[in-house]
C-alpha positions as CSV (number, residue, x, y, z in Angstrom):
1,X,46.9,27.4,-11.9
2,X,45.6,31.2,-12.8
3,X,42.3,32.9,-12.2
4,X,41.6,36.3,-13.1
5,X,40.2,38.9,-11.1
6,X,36.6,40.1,-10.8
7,X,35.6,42.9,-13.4
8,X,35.8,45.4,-10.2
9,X,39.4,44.3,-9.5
10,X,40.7,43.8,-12.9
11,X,42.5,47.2,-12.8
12,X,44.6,46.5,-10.0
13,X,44.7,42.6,-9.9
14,X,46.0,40.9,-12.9
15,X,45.7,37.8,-11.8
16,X,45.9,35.0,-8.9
17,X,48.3,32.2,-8.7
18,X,47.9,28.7,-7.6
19,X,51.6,26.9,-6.9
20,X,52.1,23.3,-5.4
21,X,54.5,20.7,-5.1
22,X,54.1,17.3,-3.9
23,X,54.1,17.2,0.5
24,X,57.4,14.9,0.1
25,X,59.3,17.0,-2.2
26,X,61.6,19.6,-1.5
27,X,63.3,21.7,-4.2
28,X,64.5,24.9,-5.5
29,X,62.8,28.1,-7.9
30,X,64.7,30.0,-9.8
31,X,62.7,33.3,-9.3
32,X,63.0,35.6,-12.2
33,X,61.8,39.4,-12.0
34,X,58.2,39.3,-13.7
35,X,58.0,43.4,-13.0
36,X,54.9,43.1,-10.8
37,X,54.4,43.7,-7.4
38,X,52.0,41.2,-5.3
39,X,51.1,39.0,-1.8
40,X,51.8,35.5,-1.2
41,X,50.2,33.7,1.2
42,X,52.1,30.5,1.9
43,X,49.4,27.5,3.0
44,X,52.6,25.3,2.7
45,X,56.2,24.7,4.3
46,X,59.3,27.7,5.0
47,X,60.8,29.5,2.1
48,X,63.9,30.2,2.0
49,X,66.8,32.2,-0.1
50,X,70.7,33.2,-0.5
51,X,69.7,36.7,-0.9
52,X,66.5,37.3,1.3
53,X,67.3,34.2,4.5
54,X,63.8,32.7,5.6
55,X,61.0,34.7,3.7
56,X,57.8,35.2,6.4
57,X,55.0,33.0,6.5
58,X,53.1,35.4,4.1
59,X,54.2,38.4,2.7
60,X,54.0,41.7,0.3
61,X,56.3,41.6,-2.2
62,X,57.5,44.5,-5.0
63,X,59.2,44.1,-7.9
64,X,62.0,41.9,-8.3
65,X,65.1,43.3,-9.8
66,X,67.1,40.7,-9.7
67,X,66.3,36.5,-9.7
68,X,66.0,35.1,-6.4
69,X,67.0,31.2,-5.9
70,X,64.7,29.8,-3.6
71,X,64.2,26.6,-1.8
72,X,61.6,25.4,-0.5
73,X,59.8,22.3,1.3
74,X,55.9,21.8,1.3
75,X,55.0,24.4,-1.3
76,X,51.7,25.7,-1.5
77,X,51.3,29.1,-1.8
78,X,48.0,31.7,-3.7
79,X,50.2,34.7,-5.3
80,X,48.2,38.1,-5.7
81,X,49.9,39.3,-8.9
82,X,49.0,43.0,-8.7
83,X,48.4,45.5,-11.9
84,X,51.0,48.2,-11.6
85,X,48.8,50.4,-10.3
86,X,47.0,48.3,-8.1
87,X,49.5,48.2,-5.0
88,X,48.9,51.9,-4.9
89,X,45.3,51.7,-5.5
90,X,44.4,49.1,-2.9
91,X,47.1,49.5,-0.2
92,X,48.4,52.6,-1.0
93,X,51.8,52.1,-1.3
94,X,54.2,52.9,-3.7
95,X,55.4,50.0,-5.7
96,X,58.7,51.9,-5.8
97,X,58.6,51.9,-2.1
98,X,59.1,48.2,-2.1
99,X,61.1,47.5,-4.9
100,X,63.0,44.4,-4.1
101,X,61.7,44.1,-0.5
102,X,59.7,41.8,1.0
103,X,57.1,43.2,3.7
104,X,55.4,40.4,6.7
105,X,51.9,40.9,6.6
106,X,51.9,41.7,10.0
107,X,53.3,45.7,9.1
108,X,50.1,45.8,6.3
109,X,46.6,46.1,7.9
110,X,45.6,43.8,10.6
111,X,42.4,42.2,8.0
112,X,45.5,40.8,5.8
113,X,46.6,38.7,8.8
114,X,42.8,37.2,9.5
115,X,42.5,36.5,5.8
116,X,46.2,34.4,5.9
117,X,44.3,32.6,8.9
118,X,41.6,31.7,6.6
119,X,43.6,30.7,3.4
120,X,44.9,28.1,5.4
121,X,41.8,26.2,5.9
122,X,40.5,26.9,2.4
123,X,41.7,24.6,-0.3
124,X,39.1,25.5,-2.8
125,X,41.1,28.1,-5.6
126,X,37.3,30.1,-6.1
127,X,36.6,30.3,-2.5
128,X,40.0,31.5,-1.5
129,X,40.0,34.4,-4.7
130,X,36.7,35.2,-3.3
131,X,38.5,35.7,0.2
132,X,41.1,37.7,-1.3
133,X,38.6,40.0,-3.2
134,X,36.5,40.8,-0.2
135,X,39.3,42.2,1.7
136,X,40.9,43.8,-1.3
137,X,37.3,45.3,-1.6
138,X,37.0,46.4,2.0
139,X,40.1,47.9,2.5
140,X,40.9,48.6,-1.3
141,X,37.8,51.1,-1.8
142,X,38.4,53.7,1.3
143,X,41.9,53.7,-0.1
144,X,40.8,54.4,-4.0
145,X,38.4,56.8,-2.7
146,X,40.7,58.8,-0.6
147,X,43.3,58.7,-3.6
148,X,40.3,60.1,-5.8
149,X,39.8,63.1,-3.3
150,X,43.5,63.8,-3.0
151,X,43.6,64.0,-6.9
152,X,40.7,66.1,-7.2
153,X,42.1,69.0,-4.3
154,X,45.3,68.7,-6.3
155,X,43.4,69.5,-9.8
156,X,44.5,66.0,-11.1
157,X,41.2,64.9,-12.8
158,X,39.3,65.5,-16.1
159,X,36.7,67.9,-16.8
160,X,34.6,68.4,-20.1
161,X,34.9,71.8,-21.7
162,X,32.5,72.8,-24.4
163,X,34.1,73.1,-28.2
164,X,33.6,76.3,-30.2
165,X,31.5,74.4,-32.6
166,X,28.9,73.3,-29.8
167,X,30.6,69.8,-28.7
168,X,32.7,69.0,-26.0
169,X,36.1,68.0,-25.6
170,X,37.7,66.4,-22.7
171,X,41.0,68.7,-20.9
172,X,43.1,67.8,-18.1
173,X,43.3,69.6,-15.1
């Protein structure tokens, strides 16, 4: 199952993911490299891979570059699919950073770690994006805001200029 993001968060989510097997069934993913970066939060069983051993209980992942076989027991796990900008945006980090890595949630802000405490109780899809978006929100705007400042004392922003035939055009700074 997919839900998309709020308006506010549709820059830098693209979308939330819903995953589930069966309690009694265990099986294997074939992972292949979507090009975005995102969280999982695993409500279910251990995850486990060749290439990456036993994958945290919840964790930040960036882009795949190569496909992952994964096994698993229990799954249930909500996936954060973030827009490429958005890892930057709201936990300013560099996608390129974590380019095939995958980070515990216990190295991102301590709010992540309460939320992944919360999900597990949750099993309603809405209530749990709503989670999601209110910590993206708190932590996500000080981060966007600061990012706005840092662009503005570097000269990175737009300003509007008046044309020589009365209008204005927009310039880059």
């Amino acid at each position: 199952m997919s839900i998309s993001p709020s308006p506010l968060l549709a820059p830098y989510v693209k979308e939330y993911w819903f995953l589930s097997a069966d309690s009694t069934c265990q099986g294997k993913q074939r992972a292949i490299p979507s090009g975005y970066a995102g969280l999982i939060f695993n409500r279910g069983g251990n995850i486990y891979s060749e290439e990456y051993g036993l994958y945290p209980k919840s964790y930040l992942f960036g882009q795949s570059v190569r496909p992952v076989n994964m096994c698993f027991d229990n799954l249930n796990i909500v996936i954060v699919v973030f827009q490429p900008i958005g890892i930057k945006m709201l936990l300013n980090m560099s996608g390129s950073e974590l380019k095939g890595q995958n980070v515990g949630l216990d190295l991102l802000s301590p709010r992540f770690k309460e939320l992944e405490i919360r999900l597990l109780d949750t099993p309603d899809e809405q209530r749990v994006v709503c989670l999601i978006e209110n910590v993206e929100l708190q932590d996500g705007t000080q981060i966007i805001s600061n990012n706005f400042i840092d662009d503005m004392d570097k000269g990175n922003y737009m300003t509007l200029a008046p044309e020589e035939d009365g209008g204005s055009e927009a310039q880059g700074n």
